[in-house]
C-alpha positions in Angstrom: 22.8 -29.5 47.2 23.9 -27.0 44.5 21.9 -28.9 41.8 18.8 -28.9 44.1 18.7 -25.2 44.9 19.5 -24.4 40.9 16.1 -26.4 40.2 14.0 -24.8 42.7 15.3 -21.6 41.5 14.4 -22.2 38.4 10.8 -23.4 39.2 10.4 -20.6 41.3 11.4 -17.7 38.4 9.1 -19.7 35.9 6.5 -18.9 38.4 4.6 -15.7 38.2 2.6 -16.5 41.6 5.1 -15.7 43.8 4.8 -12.8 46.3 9.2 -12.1 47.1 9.5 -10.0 50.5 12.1 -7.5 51.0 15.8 -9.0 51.8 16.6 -7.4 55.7 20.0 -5.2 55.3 21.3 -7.2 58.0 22.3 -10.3 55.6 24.4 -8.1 53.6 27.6 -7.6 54.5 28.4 -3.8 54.6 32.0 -2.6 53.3 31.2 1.3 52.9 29.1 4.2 53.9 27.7 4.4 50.2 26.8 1.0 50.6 24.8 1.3 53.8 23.3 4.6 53.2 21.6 2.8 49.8 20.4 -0.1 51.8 19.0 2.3 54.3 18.2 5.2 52.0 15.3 7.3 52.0 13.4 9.6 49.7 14.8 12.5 50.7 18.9 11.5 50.7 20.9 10.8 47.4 24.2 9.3 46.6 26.6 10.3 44.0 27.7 7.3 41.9 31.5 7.2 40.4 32.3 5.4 37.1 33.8 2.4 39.5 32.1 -1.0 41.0 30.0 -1.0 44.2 29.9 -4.5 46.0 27.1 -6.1 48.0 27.9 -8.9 49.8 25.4 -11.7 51.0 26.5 -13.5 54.5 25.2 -16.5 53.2 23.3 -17.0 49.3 20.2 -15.6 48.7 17.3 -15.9 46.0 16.9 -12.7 44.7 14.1 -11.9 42.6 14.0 -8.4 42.1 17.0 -5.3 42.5 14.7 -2.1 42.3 16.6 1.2 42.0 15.0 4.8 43.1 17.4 7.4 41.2 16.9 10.8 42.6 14.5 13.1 40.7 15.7 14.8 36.7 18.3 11.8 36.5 18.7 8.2 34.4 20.4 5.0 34.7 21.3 4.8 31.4 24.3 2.3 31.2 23.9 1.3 34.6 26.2 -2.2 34.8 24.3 -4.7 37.1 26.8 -8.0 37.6 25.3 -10.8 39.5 27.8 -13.4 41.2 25.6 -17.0 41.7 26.9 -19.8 44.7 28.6 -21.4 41.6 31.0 -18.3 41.2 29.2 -17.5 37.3 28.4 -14.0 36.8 25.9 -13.0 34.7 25.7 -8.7 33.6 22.7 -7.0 33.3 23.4 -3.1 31.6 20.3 -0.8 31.3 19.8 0.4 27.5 17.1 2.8 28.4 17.2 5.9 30.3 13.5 4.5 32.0 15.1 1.2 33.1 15.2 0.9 37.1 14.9 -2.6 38.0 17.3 -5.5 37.3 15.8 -9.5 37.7 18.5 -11.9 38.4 15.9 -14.2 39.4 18.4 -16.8 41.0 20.4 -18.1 43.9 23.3 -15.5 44.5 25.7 -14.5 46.5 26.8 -11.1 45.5 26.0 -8.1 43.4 27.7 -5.1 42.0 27.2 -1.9 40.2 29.2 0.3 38.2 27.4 3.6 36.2 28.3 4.8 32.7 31.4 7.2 32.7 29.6 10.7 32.3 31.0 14.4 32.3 27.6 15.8 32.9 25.0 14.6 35.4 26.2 11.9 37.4 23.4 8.8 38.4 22.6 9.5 41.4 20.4 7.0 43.4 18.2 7.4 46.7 17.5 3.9 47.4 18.4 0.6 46.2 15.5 -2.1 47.4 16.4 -6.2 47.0 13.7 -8.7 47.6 13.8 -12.3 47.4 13.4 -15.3 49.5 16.5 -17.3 51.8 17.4 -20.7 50.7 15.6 -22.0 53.5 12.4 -21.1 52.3 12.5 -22.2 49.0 10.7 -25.9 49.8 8.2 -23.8 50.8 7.6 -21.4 48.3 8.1 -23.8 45.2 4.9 -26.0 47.3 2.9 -23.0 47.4 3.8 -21.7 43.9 2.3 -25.4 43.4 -0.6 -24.9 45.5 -1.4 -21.9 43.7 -1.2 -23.2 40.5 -3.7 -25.9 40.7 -6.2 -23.7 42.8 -5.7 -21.4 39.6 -6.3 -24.2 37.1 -9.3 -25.9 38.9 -10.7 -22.2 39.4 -10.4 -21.6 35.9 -12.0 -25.1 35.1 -15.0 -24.5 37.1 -15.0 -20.6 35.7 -15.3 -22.2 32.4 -18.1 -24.5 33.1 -20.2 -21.4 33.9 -19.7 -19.1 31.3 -20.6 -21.9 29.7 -24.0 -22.9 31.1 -24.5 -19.1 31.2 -23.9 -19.2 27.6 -26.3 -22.2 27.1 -28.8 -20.4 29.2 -28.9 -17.1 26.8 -28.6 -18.9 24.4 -31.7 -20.7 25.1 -33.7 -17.8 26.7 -33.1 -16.0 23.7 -34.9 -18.6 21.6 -37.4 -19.0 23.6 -38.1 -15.3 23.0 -37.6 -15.1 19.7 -40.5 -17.8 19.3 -42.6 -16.0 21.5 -42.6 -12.8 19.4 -43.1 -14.7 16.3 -46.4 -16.0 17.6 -48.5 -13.2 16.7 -46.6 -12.2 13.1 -47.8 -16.5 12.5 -51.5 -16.1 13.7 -51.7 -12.9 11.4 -49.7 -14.8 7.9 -51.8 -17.5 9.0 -55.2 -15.3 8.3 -53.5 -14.0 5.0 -52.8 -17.0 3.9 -56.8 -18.1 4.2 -57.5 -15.0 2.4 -55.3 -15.4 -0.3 -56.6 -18.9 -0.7 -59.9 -18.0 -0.4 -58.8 -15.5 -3.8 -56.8 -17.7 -5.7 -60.3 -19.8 -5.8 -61.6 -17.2 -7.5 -59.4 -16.6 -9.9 -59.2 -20.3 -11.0 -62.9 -20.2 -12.0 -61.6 -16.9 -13.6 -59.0 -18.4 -15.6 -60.9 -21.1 -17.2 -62.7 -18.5 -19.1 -59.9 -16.7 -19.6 -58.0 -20.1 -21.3 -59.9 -19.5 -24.8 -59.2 -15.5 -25.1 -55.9 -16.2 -24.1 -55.6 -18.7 -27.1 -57.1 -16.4 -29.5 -54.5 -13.6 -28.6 -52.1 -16.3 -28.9 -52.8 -16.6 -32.4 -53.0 -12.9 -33.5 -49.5 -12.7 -31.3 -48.2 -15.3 -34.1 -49.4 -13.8 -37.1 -47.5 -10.2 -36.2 -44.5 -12.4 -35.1 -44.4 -13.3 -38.6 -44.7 -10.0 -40.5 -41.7 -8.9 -37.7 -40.0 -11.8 -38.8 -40.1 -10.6 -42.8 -39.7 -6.9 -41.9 -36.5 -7.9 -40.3 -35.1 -10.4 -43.0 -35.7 -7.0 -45.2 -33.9 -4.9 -42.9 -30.8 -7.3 -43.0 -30.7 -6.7 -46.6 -30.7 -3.4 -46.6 -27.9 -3.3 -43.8 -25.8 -5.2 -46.1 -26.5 -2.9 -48.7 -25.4 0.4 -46.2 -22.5 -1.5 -45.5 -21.3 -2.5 -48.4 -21.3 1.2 -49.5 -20.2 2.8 -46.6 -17.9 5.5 -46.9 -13.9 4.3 -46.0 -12.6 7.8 -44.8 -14.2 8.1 -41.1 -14.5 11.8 -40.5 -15.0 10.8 -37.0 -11.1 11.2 -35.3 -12.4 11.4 -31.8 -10.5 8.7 -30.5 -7.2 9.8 -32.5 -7.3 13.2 -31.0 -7.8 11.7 -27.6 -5.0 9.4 -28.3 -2.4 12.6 -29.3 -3.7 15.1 -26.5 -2.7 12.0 -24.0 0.6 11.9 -25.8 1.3 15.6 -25.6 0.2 15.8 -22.1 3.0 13.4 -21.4 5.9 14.9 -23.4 4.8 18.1 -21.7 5.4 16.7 -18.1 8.7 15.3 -19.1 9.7 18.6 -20.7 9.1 20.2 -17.5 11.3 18.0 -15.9 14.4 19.6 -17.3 13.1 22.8 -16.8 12.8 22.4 -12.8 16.3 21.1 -13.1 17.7 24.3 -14.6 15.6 26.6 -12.7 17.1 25.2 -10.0 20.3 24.7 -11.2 20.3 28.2 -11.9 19.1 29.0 -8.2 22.1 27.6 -6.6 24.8 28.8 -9.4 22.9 32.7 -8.0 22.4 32.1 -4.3 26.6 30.8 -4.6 27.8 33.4 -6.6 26.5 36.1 -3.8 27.8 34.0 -1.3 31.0 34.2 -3.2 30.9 38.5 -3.5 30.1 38.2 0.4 33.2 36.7 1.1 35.7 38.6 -1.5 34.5 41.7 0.1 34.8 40.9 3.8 37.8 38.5 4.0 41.1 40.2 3.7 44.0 37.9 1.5 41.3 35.7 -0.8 43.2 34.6 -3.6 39.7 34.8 -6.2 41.9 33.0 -9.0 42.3 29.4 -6.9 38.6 30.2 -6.0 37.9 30.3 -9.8 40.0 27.3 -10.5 39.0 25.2 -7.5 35.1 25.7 -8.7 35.6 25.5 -12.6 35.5 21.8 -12.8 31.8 22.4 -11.1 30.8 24.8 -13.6 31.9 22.7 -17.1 29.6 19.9 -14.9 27.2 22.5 -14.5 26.9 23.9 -17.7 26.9 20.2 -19.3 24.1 19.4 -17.4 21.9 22.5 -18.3 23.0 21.8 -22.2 21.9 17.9 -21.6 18.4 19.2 -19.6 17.8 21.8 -22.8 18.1 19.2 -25.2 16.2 16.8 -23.9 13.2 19.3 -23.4 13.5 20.6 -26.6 13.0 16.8 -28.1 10.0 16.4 -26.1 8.6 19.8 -27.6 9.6 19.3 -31.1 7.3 16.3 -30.5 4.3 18.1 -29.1 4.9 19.8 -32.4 4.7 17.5 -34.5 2.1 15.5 -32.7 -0.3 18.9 -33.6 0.6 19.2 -37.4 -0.4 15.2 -37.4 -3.6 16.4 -35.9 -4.1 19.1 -38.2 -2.9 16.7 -41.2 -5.0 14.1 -40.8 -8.1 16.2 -40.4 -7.8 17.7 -44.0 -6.8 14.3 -45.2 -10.0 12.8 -44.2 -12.4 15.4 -45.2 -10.1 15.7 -48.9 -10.9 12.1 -49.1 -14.3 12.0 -48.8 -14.7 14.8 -51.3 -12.4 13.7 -53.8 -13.9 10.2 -53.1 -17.3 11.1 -53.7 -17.3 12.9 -57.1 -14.9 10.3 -58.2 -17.5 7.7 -58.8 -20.1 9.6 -60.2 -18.8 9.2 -63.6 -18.0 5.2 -63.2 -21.6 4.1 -63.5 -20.5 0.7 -65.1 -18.7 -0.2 -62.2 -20.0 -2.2 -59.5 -20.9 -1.7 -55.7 -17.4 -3.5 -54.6 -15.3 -2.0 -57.5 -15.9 1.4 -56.1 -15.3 0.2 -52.8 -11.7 -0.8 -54.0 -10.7 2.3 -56.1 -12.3 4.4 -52.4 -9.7 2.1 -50.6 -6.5 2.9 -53.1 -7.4 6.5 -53.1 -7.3 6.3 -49.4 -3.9 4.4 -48.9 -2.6 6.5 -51.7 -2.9 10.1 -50.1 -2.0 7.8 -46.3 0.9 6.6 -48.5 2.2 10.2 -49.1 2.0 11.6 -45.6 3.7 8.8 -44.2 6.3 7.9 -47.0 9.3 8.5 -44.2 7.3 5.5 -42.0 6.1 2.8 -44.9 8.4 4.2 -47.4 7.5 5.2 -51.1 7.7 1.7 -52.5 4.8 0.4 -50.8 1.8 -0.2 -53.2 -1.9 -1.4 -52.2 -2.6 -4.7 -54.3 -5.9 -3.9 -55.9 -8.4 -6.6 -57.1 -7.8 -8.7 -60.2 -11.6 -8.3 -61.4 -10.8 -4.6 -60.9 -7.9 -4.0 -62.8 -9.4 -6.2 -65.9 -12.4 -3.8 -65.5 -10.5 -0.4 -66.0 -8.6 -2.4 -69.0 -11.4 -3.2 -70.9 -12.4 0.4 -70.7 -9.1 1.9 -71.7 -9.0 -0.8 -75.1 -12.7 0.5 -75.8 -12.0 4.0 -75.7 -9.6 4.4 -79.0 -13.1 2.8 -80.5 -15.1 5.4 -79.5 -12.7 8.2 -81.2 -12.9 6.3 -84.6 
């Protein structure tokens, strides 16, 4: 008997078809007034509820679905303790977490309940009304075959509401076909007319074309005869690109991109400078705001030994002043580099444009060196003066390897000097 009324218990909470009526008072058994003037409360009564347990005792087991509780008005059952006692003697606790929490679903066979509220010093739940409803044990055959009823009306209801969506859907579906073709009618009998006229055209034009067919070959031919002067103008051109960049000059005066490159970098060490900064300004901020807080309190309070105030907050100021010395030194690294990133600016500018002069009047008086030798002697002068300004990178050993044929050159024209003399 126990197992069978745990099933249909079950079936019947699974179920959200049923319709639960309110459990009559007179199947409880009443031990107090409290007790009775909940079951039979109103809206305009309250009870005061202690921080102890309230019993309500079934005369015989009862389903109960749902224990609604009507607190009075500007109060909460928060930590409201709802213990449920089933017909196998297993409670189960329900405790409300939320101050909006009113109802408590056992949903099962039971045959007592009690409450107990949370201890409180202020504001003590009070309740109006507490409403249980459920079915008997006696009517559970019933209600799990109706719950049964119900469901299959419910799924062949759905079935057949599915069928016609569906053949509504079909319908649309096909109406709106139906009158998409029927406005397309006309746009068809009018591309059908163009179409004959364009027909009608390109007929024309064909007997056109055919005397068209012999000019178009004679412009073909003219066509040809400039593609081949273009064709020799630009071999020509090649040449003389070679010979522009073969003797371009090796000292770009254009630094566009490099002083991009070290306004980006400055704008960063600038940011991280400030960094620092905030911190001592701030720093600084408390160590005021403290001190007058300290002057308030020496001159109000009576008995303040200052000295153990001193040495109590000394061990904050060495931190204090440690960290201001750390935040100066690290913003003055970051502007030393700003600095130096400017003078690199400013040094590489007179470097290029000493370059090109110095390049330029250089090999005026080599006329019997080639095209590429003067390329190479441009190049050492150039990695020369870049040697000396950044000697502490590469260091002063490093030397540009100039070309053999080069070097020879320059020899044969120191041995042939000591000639010219005699």
């Amino acid at each position: 008997m126990n197992e069978k009324i745990e099933q249909l218990s079950q079936d019947i909470s699974e179920s959200n078809e049923i319709n639960p009526h309110v459990i009559d008072v007179d199947l409880i058994e009443s031990h107090s007034k409290i007790v009775v003037n909940l079951l039979n409360g109103n809206e305009t009564t309250s009870e005061i509820l202690h921080n102890r347990y309230y019993h309500f005792k079934f005369k015989e087991p009862i389903y109960i679905h749902e224990i609604m509780f009507v607190p009075e008005d500007g109060t909460n059952l928060l930590g409201l303790e709802v213990t449920s006692t089933d017909f196998k003697d297993e409670e189960s606790t329900i405790i409300f977490s939320k101050k909006e929490h009113v109802t408590a679903l056992p949903r099962k066979v039971i045959k007592e309940f009690k409450i107990k509220p949370k201890k409180r010093l202020l504001q003590q739940a009070k309740l109006k009304k507490i409403e249980l409803t459920g079915f008997l044990v006696d009517e559970l055959d019933s209600v799990k075959n109706k719950v049964k009823e119900v469901a299959k009306y419910k799924v062949d209801l759905q079935k057949k509401l599915d069928e016609l969506v569906e053949k509504n859907n079909d319908f649309k579906a096909k109406e709106n076909t139906l009158n998409a073709l029927n406005e397309n009618i006309p746009k068809l009998k009018e591309n059908k007319a163009e179409l004959e006229n364009a027909m009608s055209k390109l007929e024309a034009q064909r007997t056109l074309s055919k005397e068209d067919n012999q000019t178009l070959k004679d412009s073909t031919a003219q066509l040809q005869a400039k593609s081949d002067n273009l064709n020799l103008e630009i071999s020509t051109n090649k040449q003389n690109l070679k010979k522009l960049i073969a003797d371009k000059n090796i000292f770009s005066t254009e630094m566009k991109e490099y002083i991009k490159q070290a306004n980006q970098h400055i704008r960063t060490y600038f940011f991280l400078a400030f960094i620092p900064w905030f911190l001592i300004a701030c720093i600084s901020y408390l160590l005021f705001n403290n001190a007058a807080d300290l002057s308030a309190i020496y001159n109000t309070t009576d008995g303040v030994d200052i000295f153990a105030i001193f040495w109590t907050r000394l061990p904050f100021a060495i931190i204090t002043i440690s960290i201001l010395f750390v935040s100066y030194e690290i913003s003055k690294v970051f502007v030393q580099n700003m600095m130096k990133i400017q003078s690199q600016k400013r040094i590489f500018a007179k470097i290029g444009i000493v370059a090109k002069d110095v390049a330029d009047s250089s090999v005026l008086e080599l006329k019997d060196l080639s095209d590429s030798d003067k390329y190479e002697l441009r190049i050492r002068l150039k990695m020369d003066l870049l040697k000396a300004h950044l000697s502490n990178d590469i260091g002063e050993d490093y030397e540009y390897k100039i070309k053999t044929s080069l070097i020879s050159h320059l020899l044969k024209l120191y041995n042939k000097q000591p000639n010219k003399k005699q």
